[in-house]
VOBA-1610 file (N, C-alpha, C; in pm, whole numbers, padded with zeros to 5 digits, always signed):
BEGIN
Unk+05827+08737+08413Unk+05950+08796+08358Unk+05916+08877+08233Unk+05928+09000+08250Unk+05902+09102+08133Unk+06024+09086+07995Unk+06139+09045+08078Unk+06285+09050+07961Unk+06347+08902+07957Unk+06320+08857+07855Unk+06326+08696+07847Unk+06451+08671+07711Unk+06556+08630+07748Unk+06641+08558+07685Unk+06654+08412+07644Unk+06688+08385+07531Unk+06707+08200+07555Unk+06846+08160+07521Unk+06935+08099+07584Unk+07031+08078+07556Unk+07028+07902+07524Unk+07125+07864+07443Unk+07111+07702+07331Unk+07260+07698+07343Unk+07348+07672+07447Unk+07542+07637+07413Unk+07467+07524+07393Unk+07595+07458+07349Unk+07617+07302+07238Unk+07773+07258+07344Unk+07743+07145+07404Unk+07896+07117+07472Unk+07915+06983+07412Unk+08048+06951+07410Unk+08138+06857+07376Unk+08178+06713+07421Unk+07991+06704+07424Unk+07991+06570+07602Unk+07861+06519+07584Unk+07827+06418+07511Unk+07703+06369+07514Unk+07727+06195+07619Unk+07836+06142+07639Unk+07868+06025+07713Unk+07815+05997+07832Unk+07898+06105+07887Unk+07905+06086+08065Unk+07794+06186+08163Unk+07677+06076+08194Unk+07559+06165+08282Unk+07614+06216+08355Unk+07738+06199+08434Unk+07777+06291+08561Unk+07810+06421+08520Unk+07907+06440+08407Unk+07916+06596+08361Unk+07804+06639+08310Unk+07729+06603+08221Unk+07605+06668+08195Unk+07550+06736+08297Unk+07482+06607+08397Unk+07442+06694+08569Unk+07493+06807+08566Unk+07642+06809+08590Unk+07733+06906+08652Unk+07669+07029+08547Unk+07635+07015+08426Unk+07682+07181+08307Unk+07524+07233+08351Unk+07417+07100+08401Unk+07272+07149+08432Unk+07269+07233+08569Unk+07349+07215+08654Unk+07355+07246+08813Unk+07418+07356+08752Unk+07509+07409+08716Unk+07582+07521+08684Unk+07466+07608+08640Unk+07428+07586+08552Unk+07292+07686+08490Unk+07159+07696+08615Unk+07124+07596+08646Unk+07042+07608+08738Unk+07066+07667+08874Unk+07196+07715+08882Unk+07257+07776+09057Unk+07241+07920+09014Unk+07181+07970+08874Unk+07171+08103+08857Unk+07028+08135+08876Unk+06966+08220+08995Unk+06850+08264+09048Unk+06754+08338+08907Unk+06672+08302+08896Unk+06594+08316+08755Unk+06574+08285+08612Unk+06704+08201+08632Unk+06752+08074+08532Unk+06663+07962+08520Unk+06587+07955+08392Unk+06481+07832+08418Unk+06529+07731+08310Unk+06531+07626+08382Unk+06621+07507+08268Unk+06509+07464+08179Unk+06484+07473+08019Unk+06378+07422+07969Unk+06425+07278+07916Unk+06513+07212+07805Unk+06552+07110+07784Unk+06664+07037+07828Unk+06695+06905+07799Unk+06841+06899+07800Unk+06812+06805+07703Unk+06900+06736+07614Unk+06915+06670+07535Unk+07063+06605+07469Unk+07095+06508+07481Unk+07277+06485+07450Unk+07238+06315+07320Unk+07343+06262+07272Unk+07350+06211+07180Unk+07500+06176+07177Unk+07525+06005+07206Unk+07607+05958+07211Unk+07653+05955+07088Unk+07592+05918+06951Unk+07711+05935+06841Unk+07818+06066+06843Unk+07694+06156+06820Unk+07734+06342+06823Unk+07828+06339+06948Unk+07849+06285+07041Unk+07894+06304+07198Unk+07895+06444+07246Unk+07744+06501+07187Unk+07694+06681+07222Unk+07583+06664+07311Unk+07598+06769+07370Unk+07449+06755+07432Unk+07407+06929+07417Unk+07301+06967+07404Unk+07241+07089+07404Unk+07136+07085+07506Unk+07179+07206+07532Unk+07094+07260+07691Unk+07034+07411+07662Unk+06871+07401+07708Unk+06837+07551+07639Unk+06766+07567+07744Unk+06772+07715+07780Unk+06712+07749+07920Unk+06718+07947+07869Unk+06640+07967+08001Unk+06595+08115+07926Unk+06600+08194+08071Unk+06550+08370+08050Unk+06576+08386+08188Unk+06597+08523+08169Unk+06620+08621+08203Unk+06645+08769+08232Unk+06816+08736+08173Unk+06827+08860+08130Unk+06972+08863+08000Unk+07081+08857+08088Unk+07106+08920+08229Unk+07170+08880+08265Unk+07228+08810+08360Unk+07103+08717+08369Unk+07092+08580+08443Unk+07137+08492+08362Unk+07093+08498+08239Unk+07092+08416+08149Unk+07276+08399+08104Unk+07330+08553+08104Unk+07457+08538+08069Unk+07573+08465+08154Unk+07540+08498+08303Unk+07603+08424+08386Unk+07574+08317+08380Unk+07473+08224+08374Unk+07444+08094+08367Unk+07497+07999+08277Unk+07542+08100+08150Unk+07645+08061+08015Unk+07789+08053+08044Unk+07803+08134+08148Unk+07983+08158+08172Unk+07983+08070+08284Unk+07883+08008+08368Unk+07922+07919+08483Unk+07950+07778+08456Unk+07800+07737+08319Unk+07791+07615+08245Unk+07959+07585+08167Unk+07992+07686+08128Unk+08105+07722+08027Unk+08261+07689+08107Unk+08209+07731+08264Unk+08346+07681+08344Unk+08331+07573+08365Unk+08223+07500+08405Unk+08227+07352+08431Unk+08296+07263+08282Unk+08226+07289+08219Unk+08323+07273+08089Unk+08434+07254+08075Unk+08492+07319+08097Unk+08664+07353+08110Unk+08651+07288+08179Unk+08654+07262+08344Unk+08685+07141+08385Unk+08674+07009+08333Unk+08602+06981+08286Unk+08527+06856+08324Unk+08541+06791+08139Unk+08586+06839+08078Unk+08575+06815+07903Unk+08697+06831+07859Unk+08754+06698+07839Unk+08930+06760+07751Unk+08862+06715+07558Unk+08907+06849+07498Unk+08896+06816+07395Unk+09025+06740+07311Unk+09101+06725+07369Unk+09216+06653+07324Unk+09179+06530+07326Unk+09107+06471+07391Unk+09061+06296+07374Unk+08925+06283+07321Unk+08853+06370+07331Unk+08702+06344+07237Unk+08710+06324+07158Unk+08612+06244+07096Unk+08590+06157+07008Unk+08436+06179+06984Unk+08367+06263+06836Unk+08218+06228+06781Unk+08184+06268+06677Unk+08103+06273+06657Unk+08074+06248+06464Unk+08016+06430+06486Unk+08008+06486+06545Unk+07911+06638+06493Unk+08088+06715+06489Unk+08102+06775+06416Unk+08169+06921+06395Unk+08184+07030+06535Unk+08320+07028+06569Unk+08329+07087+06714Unk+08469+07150+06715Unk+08517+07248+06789Unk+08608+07310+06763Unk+08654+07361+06942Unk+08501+07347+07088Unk+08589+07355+07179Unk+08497+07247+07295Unk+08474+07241+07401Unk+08497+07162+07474Unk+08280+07278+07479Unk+08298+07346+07525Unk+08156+07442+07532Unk+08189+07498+07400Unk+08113+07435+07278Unk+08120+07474+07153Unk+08110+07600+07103Unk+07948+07624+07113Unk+07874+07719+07096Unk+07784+07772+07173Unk+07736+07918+07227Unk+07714+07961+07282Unk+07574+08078+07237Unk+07482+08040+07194Unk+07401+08138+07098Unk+07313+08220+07162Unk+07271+08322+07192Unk+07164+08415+07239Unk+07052+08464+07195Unk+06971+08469+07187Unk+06810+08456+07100Unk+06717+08499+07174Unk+06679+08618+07098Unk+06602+08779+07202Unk+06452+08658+07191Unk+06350+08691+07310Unk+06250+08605+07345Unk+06089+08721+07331Unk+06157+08796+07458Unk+06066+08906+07476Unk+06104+08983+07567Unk+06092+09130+07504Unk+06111+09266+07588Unk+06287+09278+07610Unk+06344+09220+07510Unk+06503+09250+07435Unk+06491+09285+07262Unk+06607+09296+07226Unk+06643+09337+07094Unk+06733+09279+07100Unk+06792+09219+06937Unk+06868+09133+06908Unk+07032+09233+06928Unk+07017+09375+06969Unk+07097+09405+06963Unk+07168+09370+07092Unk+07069+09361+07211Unk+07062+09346+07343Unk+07152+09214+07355Unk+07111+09131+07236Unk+07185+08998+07293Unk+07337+08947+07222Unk+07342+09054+07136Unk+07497+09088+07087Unk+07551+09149+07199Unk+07514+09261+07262Unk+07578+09263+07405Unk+07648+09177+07463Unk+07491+09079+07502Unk+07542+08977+07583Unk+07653+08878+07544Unk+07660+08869+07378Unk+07739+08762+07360Unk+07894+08827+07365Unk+07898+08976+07335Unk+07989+08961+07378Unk+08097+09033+07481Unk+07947+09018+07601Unk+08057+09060+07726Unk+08073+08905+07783Unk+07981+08794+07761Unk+08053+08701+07791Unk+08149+08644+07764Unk+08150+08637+07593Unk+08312+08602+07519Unk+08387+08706+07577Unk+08438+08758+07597Unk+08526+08852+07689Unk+08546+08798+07816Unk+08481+08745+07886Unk+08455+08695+08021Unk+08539+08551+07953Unk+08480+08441+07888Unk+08577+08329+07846Unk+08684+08355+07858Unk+08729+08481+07778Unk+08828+08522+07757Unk+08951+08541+07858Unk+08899+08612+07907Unk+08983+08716+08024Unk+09036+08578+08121Unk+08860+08558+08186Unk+08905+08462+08324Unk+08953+08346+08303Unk+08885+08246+08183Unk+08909+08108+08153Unk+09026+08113+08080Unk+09072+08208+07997Unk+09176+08168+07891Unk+09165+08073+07756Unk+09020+08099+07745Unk+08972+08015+07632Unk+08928+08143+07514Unk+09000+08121+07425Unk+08971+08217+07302Unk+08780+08184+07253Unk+08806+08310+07219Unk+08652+08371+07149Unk+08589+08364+06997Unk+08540+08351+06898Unk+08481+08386+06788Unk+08340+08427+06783Unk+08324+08545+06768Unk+08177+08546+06746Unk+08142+08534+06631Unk+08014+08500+06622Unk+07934+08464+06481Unk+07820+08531+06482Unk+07734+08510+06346Unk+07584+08578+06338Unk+07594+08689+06374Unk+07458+08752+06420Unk+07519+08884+06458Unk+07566+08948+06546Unk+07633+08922+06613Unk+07771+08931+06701Unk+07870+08947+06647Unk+07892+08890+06532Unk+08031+08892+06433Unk+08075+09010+06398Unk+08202+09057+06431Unk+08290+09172+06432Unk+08383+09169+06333Unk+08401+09047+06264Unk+08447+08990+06135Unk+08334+08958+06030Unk+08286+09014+05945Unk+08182+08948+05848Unk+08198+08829+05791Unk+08334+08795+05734Unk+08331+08640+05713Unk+08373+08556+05775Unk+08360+08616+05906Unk+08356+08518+06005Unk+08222+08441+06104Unk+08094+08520+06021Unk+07938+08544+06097Unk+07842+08418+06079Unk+07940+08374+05976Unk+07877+08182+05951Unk+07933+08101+06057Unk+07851+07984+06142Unk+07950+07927+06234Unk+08020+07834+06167Unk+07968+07739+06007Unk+08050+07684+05969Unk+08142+07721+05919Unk+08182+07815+05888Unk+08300+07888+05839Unk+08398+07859+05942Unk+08354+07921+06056Unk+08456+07857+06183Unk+08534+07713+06197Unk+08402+07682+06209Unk+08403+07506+06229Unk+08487+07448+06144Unk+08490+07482+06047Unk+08547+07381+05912Unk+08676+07353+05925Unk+08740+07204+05902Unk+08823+07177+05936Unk+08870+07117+06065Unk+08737+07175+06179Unk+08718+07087+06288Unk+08833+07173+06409Unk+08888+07109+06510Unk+08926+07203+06567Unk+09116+07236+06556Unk+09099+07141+06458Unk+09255+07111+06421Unk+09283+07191+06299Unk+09233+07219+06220Unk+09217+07313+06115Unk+09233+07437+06168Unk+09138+07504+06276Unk+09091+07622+06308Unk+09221+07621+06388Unk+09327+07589+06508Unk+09396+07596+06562Unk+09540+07581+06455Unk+09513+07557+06326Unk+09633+07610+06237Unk+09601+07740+06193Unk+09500+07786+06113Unk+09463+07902+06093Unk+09488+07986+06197Unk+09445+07961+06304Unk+09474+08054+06464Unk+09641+08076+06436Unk+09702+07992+06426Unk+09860+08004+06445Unk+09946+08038+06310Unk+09849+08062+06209Unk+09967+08093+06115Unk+09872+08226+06017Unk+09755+08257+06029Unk+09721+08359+05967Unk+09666+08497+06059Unk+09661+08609+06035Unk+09615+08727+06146Unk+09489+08738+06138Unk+09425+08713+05996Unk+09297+08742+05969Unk+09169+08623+06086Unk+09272+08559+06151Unk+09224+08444+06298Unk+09265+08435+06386Unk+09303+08507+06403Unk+09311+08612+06528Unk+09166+08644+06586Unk+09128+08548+06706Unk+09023+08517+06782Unk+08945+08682+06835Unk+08833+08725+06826Unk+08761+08805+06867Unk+08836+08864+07013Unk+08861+08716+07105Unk+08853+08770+07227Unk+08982+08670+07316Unk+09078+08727+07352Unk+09188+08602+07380Unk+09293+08587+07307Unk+09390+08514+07323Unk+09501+08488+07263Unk+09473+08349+07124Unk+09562+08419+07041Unk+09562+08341+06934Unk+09627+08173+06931Unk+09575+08108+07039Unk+09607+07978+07054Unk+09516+07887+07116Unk+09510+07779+07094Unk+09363+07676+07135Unk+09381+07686+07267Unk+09295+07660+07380Unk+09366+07660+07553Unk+09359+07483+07484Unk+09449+07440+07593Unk+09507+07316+07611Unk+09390+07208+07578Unk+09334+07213+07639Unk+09170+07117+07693Unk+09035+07143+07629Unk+09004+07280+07618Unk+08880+07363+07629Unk+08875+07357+07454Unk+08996+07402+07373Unk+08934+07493+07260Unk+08934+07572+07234Unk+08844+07607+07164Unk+08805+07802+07147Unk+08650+07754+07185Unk+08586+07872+07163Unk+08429+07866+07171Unk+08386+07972+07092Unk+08257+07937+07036Unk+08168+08053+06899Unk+08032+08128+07011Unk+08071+08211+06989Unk+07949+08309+07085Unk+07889+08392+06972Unk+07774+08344+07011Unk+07662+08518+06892Unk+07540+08557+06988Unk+07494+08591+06861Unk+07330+08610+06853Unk+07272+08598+06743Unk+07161+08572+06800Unk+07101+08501+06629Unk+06938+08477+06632Unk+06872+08446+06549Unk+06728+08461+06548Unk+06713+08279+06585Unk+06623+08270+06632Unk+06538+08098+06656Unk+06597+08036+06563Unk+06632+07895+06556Unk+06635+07780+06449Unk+06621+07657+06493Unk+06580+07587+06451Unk+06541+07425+06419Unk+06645+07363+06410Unk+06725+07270+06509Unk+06793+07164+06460Unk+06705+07032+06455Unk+06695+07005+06333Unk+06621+06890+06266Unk+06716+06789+06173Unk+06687+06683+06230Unk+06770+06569+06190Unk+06712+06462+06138Unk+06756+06436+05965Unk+06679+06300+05919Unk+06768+06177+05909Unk+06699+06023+05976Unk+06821+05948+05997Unk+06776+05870+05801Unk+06883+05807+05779Unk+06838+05741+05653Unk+06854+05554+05716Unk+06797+05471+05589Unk+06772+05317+05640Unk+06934+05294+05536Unk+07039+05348+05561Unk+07120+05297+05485Unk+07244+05298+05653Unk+07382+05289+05589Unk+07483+05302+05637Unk+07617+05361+05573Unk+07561+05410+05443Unk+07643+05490+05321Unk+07700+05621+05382Unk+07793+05658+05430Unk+07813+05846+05496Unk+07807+05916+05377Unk+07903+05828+05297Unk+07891+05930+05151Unk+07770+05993+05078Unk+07656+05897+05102Unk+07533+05970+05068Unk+07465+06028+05163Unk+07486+06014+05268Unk+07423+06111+05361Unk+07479+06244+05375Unk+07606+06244+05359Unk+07719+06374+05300Unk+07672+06400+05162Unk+07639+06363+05083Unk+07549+06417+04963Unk+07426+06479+04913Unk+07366+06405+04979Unk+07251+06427+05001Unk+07220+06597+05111Unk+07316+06573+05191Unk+07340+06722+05243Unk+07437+06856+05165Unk+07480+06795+05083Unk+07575+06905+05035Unk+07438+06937+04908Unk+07373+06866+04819Unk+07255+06869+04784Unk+07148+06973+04855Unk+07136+07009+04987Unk+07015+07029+05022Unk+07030+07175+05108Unk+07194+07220+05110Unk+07183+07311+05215Unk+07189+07437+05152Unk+07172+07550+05166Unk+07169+07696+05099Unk+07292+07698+05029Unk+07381+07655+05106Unk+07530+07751+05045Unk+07571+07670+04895Unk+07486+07542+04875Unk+07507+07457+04780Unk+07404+07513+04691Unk+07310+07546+04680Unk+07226+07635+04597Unk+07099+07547+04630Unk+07100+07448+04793Unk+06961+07392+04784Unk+06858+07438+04863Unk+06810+07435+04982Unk+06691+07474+05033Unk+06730+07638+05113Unk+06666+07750+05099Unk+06677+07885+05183Unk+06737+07837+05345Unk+06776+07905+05381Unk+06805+07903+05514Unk+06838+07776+05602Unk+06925+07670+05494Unk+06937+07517+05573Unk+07064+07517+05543Unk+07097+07438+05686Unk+07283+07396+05675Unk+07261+07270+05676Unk+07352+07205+05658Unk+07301+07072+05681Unk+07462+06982+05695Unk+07515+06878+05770Unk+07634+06766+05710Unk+07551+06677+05718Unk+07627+06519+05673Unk+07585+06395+05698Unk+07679+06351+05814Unk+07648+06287+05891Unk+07653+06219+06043Unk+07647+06094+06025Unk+07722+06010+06086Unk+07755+05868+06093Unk+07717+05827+06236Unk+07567+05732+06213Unk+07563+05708+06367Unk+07559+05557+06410Unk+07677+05519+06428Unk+07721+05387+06492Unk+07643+05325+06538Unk+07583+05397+06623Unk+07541+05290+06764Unk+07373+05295+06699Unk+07324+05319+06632Unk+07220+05310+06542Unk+07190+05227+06421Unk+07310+05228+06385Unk+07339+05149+06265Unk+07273+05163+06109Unk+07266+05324+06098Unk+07250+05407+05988Unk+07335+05547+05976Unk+07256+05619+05857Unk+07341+05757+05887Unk+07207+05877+05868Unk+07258+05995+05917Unk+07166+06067+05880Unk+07189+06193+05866Unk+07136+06294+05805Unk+07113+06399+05708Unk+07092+06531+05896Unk+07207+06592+05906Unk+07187+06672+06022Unk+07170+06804+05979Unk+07047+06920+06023Unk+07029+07001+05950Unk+07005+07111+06096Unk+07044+07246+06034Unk+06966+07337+06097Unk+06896+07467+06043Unk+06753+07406+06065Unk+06673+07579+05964Unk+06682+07666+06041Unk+06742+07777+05977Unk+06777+07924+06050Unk+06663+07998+06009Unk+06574+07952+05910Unk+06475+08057+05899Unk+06330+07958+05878Unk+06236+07924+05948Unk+06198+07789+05934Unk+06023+07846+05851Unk+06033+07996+05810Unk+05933+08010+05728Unk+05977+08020+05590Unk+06105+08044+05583Unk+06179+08051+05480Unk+06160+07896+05384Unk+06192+07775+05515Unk+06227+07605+05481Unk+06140+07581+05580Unk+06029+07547+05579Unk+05959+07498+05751Unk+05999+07323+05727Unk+05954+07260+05853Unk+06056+07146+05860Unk+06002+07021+05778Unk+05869+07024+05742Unk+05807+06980+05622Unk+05877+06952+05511Unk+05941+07101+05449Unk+05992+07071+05322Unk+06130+07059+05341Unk+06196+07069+05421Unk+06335+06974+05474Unk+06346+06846+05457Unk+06229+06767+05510Unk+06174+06646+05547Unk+06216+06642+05359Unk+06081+06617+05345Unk+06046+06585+05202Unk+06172+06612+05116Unk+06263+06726+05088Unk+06367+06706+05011Unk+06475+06603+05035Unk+06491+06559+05211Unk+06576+06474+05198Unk+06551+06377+05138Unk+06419+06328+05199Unk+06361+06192+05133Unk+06380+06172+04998Unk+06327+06275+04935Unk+06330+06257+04779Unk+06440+06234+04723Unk+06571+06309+04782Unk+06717+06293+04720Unk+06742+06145+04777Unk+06708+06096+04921Unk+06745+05962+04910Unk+06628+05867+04827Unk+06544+05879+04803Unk+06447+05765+04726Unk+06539+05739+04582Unk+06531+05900+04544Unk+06659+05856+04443Unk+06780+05764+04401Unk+06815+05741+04532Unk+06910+05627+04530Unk+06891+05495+04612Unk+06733+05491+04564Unk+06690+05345+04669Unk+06685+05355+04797Unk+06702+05461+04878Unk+06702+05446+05032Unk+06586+05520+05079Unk+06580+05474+05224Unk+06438+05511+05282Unk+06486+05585+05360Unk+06347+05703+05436Unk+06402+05775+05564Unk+06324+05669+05682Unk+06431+05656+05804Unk+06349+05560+05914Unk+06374+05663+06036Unk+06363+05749+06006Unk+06288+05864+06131Unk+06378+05972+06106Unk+06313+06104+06200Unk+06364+06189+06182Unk+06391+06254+06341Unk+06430+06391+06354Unk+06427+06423+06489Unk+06446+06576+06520Unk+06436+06627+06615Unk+06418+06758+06643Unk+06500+06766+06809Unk+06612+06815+06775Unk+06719+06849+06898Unk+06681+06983+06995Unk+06621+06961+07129Unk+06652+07124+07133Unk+06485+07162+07126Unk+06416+07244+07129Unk+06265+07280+07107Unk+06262+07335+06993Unk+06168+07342+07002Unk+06071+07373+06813Unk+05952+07463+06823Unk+05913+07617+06797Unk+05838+07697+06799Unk+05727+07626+06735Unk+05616+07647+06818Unk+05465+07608+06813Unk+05423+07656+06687Unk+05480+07776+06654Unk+05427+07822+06482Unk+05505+07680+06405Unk+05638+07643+06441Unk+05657+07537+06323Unk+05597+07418+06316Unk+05547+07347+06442Unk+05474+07237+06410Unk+05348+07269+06383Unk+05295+07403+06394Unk+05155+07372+06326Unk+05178+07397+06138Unk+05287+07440+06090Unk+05308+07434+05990Unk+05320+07312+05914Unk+05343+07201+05985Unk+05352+07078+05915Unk+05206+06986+05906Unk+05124+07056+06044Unk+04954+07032+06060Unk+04937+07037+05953Unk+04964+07175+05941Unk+04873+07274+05787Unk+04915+07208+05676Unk+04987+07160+05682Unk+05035+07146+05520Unk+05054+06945+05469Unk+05051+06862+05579Unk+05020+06746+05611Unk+04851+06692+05584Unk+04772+06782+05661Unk+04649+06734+05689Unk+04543+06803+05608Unk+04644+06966+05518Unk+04564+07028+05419Unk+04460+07115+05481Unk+04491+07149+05624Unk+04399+07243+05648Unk+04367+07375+05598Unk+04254+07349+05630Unk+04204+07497+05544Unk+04173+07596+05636Unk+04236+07748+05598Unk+04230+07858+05684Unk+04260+07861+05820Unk+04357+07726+05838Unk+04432+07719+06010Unk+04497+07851+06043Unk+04483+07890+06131Unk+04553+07946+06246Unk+04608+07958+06350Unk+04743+07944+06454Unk+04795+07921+06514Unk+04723+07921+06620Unk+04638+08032+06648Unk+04527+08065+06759Unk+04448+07965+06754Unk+04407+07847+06713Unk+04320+07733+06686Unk+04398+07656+06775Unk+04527+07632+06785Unk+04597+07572+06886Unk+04557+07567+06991Unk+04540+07513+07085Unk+04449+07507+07236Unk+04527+07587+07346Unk+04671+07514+07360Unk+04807+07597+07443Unk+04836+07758+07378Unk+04844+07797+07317Unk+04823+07891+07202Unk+04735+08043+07274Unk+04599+07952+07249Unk+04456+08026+07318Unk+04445+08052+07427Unk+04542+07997+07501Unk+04541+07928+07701Unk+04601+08064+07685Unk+04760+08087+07658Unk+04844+08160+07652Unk+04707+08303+07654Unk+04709+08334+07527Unk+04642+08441+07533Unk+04539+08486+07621Unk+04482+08401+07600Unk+04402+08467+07814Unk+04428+08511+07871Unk+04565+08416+07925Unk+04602+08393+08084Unk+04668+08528+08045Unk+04687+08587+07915Unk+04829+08722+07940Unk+04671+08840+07947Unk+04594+08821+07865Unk+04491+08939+07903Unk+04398+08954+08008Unk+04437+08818+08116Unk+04348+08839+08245Unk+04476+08962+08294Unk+04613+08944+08320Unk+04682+09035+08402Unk+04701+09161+08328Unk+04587+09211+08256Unk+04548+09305+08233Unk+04486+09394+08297Unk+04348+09262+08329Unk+04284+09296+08364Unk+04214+09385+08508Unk+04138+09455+08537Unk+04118+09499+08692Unk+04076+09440+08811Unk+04111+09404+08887Unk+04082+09315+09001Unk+03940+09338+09005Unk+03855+09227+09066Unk+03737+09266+09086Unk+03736+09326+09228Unk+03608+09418+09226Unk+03557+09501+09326Unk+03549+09428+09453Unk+03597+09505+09560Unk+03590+09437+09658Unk+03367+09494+09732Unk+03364+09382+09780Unk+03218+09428+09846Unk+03175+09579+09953
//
């Protein structure tokens, strides 16, 4: 595949394996659609699904996942600790190779249009997709959750949805469609059960608070774990690589007597970022990504189909 997209929606359903199946079969019934993760989380009750594919394979595979959704997800009875506003949350597009990020503003938003039109589920785009500038943060959206955003929808113009009518659909929500560069959702759990400091400790650590470049971050309450933890996403991970994420949470919780008892990575993680934590963990000297073994494989295998067939006898 010369034109490689990756698409990362976020749905509103980490519980029930049978719908999950269902949002994976939806993506996977699209011919060149390659499913790379799945991943869901009963506190969050999210699951994220990232799969990649020719742009507009990739887009249909978003609007099919996106109808199963609507069926199968009432946001009127969900119930979970992550920040959500529709039933198929978010919808993000992320140029791979042999696209432009402009390519995948396209995409985001002839599909929000498509939500739009066929499903009857209102639109917001974000990042750069956003047709509203202060609307290009997704927490800006989010805030307030989906009960907030569905008053704003109904009593101010300036929310007045990208794409659709200015009202939640019944079940579904709205949904946030962009485009946007790679990011890291990285998650540190803490050995406490305090939310308030795990909500601190994040309002502490994220850009818009004046703490780490390119990190969002809330605190998350996770029940069925029986701690809380520090939920982050680096949007720019040379900016914050996940190292010094790590380490600032820790430090703000040591501060108050608490320990970190693991951390986690939702979703995949670019091979440049974990060798960044090599490098800077183990103190290597003059590493290079190309030292990586998978890395080196890669590069071959792309300059053998360069190469000229050998001569026939």
């Amino acid at each position: 595949m010369n034109r490689l997209v990756e698409c990362v929606p976020n749905f509103s359903e980490g519980r029930r394996p049978e719908t999950i199946d269902a949002l994976v079969a939806a993506i996977s019934s699209v011919p060149g659609v390659v499913l790379l993760d799945r991943q869901s989380d009963a506190d969050h009750n999210r699951s994220v699904l990232t799969f990649i594919g020719p742009p507009e394979a990739v887009a249909e595979a978003a609007f099919r996942a996106a109808e199963q959704a609507l069926h199968r997800i009432d946001l009127a009875v969900h119930r979970g600790e992550h920040p959500r506003v529709g039933a198929t949350d978010v919808i993000p597009f992320v140029p791979i190779r042999g696209v432009t990020m402009e390519d995948c503003v396209h995409l985001a938003r002839t599909v929000g249009r498509r939500l739009a039109e066929e499903l009857h589920i209102p639109v917001f785009l974000y990042e750069q997709a956003a047709k509203v500038p202060s609307r290009s943060r997704i927490e800006d959206i989010r805030r307030g959750g989906v009960e907030e955003l569905g008053e704003r929808m109904r009593t101010s113009p300036e929310w007045a949805p990208d794409f659709g009518d200015a009202k939640l659909h019944r079940t579904a929500g709205a949904t946030i469609v962009g485009a946007r560069r790679f990011l890291i959702a990285y998650n540190v759990n803490l050995a406490s059960t305090d939310l308030d400091l795990a909500k601190a400790i994040a309002l502490k650590v994220r850009a818009s608070n004046g703490g780490l470049p390119s990190v969002k971050a809330v605190g998350i309450d996770l029940k069925t774990r029986g701690c809380v933890q520090v939920s982050m996403n680096l949007t720019n991970y040379e900016e914050t690589p996940v190292h010094a994420a790590f380490e600032a949470v820790k430090a703000e919780a040591a501060g108050h007597g608490v320990a970190v008892c693991g951390s986690e990575v939702i979703g995949l993680i670019p091979e440049a970022a974990v060798a960044q934590v090599a490098e800077h963990y183990l103190m290597l000297e003059s590493f290079s990504i190309s030292q990586v073994l998978e890395a080196r494989m890669v590069q071959a295998l792309d300059s053998l189909k360069d190469d000229p067939p050998f001569p026939s006898c």
